[in-house]
VEXNU-187154 format. One record per residue: residue number from 1; x, y, z of N, C-alpha, C, O in turn; residue in three letters. Coordinates in steps of 0.1 Angstrom, whole numbers, plus 5000, padded with zeros to 4 digits. Atoms other than C-alpha are relative to their C-alpha. Example, Ala and Ser with C-alpha at 12.3 -4.5 7.8 and 13.67 -1.06 7.14 Angstrom:
% residues 2
{site 1 {5009 4988 5000} {5123 4955 5078} {5009 5012 5000} {5019 5012 5007} ALA}
{site 2 {4991 4989 5000} {5137 4989 5071} {4992 5011 5008} {4997 5022 5009} SER}
This chain:
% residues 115
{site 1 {5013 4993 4998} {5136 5151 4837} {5001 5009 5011} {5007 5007 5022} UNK}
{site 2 {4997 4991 4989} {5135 5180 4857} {4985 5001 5010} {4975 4995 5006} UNK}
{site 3 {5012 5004 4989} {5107 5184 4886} {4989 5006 4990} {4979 4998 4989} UNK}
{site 4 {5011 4994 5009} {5084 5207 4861} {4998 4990 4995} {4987 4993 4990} UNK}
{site 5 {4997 5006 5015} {5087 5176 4837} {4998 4988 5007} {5001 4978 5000} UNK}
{site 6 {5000 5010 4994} {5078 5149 4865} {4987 4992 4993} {4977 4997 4987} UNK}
{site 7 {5012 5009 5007} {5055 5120 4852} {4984 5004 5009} {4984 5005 5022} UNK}
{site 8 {5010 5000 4993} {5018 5127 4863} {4992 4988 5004} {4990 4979 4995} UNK}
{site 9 {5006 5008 4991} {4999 5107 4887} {4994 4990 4990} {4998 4978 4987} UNK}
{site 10 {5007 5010 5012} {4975 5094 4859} {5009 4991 4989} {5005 4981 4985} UNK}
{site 11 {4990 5001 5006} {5007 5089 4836} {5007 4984 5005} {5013 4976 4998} UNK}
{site 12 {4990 5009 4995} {5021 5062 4860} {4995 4984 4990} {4985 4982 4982} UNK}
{site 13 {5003 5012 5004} {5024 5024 4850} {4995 4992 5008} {4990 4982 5004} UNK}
{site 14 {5016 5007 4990} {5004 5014 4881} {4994 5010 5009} {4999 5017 5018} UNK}
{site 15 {5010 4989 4996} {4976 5034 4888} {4997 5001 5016} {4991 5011 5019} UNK}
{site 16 {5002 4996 4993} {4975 5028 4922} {5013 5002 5013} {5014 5001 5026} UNK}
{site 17 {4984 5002 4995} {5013 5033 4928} {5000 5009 5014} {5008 5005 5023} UNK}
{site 18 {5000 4991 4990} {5005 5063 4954} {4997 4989 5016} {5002 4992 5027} UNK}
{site 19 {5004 5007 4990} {4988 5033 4978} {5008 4988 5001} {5003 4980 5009} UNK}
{site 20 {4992 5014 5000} {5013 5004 4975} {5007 5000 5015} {5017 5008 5018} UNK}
{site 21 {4991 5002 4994} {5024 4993 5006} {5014 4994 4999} {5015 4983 4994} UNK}
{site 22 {4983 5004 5004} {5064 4992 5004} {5002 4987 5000} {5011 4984 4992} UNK}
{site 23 {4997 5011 4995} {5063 4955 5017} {4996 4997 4988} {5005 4989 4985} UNK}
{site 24 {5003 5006 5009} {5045 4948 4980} {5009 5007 4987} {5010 5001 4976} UNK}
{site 25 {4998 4991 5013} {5060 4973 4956} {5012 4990 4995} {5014 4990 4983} UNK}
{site 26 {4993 5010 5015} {5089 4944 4945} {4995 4991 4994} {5003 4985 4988} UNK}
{site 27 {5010 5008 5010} {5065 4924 4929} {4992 5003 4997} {4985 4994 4992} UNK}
{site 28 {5006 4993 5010} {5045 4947 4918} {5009 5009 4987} {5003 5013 4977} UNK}
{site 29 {4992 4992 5010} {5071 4965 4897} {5006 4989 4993} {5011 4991 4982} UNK}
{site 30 {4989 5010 5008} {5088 4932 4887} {4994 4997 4985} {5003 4993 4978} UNK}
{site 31 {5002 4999 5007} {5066 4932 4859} {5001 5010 4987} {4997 5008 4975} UNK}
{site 32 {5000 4991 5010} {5073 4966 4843} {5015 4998 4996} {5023 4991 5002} UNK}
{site 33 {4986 4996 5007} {5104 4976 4819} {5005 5009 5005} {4997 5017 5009} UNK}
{site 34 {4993 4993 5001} {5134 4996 4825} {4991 5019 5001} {4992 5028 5009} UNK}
{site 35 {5006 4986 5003} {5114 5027 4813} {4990 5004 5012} {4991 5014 5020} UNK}
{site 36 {5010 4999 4988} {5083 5020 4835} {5004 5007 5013} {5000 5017 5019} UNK}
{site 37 {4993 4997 4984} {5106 5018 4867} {5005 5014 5003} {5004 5021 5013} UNK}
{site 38 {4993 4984 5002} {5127 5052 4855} {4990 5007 5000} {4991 5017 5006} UNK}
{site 39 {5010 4990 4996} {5091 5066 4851} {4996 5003 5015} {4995 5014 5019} UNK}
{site 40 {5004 5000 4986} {5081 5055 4889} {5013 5010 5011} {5011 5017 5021} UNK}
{site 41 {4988 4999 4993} {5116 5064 4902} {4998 5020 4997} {4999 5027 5007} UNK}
{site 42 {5003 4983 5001} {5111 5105 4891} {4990 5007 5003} {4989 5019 5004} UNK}
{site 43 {5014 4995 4996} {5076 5104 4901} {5002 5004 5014} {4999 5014 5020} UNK}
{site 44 {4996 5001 4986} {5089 5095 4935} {5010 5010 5004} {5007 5017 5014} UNK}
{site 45 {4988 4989 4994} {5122 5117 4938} {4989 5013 5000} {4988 5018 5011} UNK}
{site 46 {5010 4984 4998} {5093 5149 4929} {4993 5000 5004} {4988 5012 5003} UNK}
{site 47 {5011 4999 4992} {5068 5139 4951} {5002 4995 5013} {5004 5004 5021} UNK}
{site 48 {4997 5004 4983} {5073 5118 4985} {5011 5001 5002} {5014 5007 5012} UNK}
{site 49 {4987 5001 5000} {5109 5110 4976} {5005 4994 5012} {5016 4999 5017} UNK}
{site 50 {4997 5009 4994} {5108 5083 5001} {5010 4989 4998} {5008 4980 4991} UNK}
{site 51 {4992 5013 5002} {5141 5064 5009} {5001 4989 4993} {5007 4988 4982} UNK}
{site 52 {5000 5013 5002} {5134 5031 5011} {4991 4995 4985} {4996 4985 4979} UNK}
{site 53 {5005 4998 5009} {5110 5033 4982} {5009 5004 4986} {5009 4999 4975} UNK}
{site 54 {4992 4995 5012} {5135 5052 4961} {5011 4991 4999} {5017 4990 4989} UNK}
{site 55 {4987 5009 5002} {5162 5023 4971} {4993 4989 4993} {5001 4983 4986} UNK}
{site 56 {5006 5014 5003} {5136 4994 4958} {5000 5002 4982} {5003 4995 4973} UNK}
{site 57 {5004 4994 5015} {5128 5015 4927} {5017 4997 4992} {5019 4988 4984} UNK}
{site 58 {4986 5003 5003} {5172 5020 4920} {5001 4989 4999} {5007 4985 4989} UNK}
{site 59 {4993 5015 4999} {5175 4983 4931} {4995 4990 4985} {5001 4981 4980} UNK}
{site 60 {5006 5004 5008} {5152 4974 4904} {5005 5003 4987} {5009 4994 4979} UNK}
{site 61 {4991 4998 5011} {5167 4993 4877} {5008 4997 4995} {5008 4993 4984} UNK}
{site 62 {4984 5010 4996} {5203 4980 4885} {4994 4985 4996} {4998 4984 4985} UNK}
{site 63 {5005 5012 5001} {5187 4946 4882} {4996 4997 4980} {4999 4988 4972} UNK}
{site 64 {5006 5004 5014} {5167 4953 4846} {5014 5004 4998} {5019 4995 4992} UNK}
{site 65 {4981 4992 5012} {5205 4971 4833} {5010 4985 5002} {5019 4982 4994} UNK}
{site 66 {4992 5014 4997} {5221 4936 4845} {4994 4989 4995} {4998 4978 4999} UNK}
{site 67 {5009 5012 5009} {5199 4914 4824} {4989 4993 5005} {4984 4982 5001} UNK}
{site 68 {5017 5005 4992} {5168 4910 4846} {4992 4998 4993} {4995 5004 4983} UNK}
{site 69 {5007 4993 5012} {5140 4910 4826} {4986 4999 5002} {4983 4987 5003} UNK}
{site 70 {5020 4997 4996} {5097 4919 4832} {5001 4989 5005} {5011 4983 5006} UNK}
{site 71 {5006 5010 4995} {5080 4893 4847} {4987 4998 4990} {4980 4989 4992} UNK}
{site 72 {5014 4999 5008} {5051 4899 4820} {4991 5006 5003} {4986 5015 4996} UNK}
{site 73 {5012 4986 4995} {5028 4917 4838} {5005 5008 5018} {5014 5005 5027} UNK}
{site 74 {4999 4991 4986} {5027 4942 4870} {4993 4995 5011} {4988 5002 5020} UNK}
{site 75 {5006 5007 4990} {5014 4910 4891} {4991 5003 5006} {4990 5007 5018} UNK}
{site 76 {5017 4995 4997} {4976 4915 4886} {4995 4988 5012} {4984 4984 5010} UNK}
{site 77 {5001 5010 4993} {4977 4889 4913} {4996 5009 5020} {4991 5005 5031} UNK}
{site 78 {5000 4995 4988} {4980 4915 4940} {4988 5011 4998} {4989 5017 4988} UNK}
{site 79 {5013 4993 4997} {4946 4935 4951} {5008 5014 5000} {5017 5019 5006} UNK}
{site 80 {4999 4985 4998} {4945 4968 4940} {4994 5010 5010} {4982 5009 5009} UNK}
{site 81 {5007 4998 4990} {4938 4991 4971} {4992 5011 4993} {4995 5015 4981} UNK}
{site 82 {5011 4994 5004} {4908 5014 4967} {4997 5013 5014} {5000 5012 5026} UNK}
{site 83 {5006 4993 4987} {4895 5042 4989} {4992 5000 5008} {4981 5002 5003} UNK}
{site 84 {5010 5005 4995} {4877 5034 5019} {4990 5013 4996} {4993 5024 4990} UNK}
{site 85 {5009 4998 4999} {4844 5045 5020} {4991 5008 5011} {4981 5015 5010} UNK}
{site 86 {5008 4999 4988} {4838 5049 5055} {4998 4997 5007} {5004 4987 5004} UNK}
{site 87 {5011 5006 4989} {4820 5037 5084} {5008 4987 5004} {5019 4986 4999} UNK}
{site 88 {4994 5009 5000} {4829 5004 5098} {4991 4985 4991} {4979 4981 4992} UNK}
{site 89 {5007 5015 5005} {4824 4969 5078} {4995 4992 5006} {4990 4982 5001} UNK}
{site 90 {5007 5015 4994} {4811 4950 5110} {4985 5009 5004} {4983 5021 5005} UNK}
{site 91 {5018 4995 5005} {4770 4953 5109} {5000 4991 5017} {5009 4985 5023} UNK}
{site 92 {5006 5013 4991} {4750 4933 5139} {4999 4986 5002} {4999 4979 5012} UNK}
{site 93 {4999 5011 4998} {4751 4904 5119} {5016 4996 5002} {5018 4984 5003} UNK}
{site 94 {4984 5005 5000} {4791 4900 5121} {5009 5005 5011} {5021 5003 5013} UNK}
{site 95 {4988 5001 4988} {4801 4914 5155} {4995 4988 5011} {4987 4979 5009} UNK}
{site 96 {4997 5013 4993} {4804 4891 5181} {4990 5001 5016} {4983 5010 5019} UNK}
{site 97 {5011 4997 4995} {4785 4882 5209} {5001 5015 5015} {5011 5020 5019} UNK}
{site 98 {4994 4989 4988} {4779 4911 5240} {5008 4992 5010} {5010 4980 5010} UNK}
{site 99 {4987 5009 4995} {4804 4906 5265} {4993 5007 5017} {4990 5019 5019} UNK}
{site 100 {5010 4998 4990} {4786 4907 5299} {5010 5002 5014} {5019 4994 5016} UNK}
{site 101 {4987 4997 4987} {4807 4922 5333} {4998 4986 5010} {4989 4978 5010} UNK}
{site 102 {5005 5013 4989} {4809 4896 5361} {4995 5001 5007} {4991 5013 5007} UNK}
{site 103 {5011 4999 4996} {4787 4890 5384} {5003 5014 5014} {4994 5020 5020} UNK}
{site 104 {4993 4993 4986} {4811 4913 5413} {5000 5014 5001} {5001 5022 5010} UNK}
{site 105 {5001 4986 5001} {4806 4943 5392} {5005 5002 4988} {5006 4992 4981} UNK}
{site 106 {4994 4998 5013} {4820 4961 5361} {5018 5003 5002} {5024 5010 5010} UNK}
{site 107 {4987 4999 4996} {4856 4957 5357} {5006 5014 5005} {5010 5016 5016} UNK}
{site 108 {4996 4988 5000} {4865 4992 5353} {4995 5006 5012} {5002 5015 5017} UNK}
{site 109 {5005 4992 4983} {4843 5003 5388} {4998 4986 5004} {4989 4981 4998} UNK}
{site 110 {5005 5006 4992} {4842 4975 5409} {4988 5004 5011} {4982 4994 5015} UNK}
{site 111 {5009 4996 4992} {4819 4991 5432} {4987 5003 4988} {4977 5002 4995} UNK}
{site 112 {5011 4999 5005} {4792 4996 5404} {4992 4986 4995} {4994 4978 4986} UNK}
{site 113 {5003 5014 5001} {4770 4969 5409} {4995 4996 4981} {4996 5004 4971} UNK}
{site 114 {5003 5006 5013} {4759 4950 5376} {4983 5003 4997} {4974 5002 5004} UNK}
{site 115 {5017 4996 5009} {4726 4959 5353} {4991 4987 4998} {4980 4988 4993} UNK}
């Protein structure tokens, strides 16, 4: 496949392959076939073409060509990440309580007496 001819984003065999932290991506791929992996593996050389990512991807291939074989699925077991949103998730009711200076002053100015 040449770079014109790279698999597209939507194309891939997990959709959220662009956000996989590397620490998950061998058991998330342990489920796909030979093909799948050689899909992921060209997507990557034409787009980030990240190392370590491109060794996990090879190491995997090597593995299905030596008689490895799927796992059955693309281990829907692991959370697909999503785009944050925004803002922060802690509200009033979930931060913690205020944290009050000592009585000597505020850490940061000692000399400013306390409120």
């Amino acid at each position: 496949m040449t770079q014109s001819e790279s698999p597209r984003h939507e194309d891939l065999p997990l959709p959220d392959y662009d956000h996989l932290p590397l620490g998950t991506l061998p058991s998330r791929i342990s489920g796909l076939d030979e093909s799948a992996v050689n899909q992921l593996l060209e997507y990557e050389r034409s787009h980030g073409n990240r190392l370590p990512v491109v060794q996990v991807l090879e190491h995997r291939v090597e593995a299905l060509r030596s008689g490895a074989e799927p796992s059955g699925s693309a281990n829907p077991d692991t959370p697909e990440v999503t785009s944050a949103r925004g803002g922060s998730p802690v509200s009033p009711e979930t931060s913690g309580p205020p944290v009050n200076p000592p009585s000597q002053g505020v850490p940061t100015n000692p000399a400013q007496p306390r409120h």
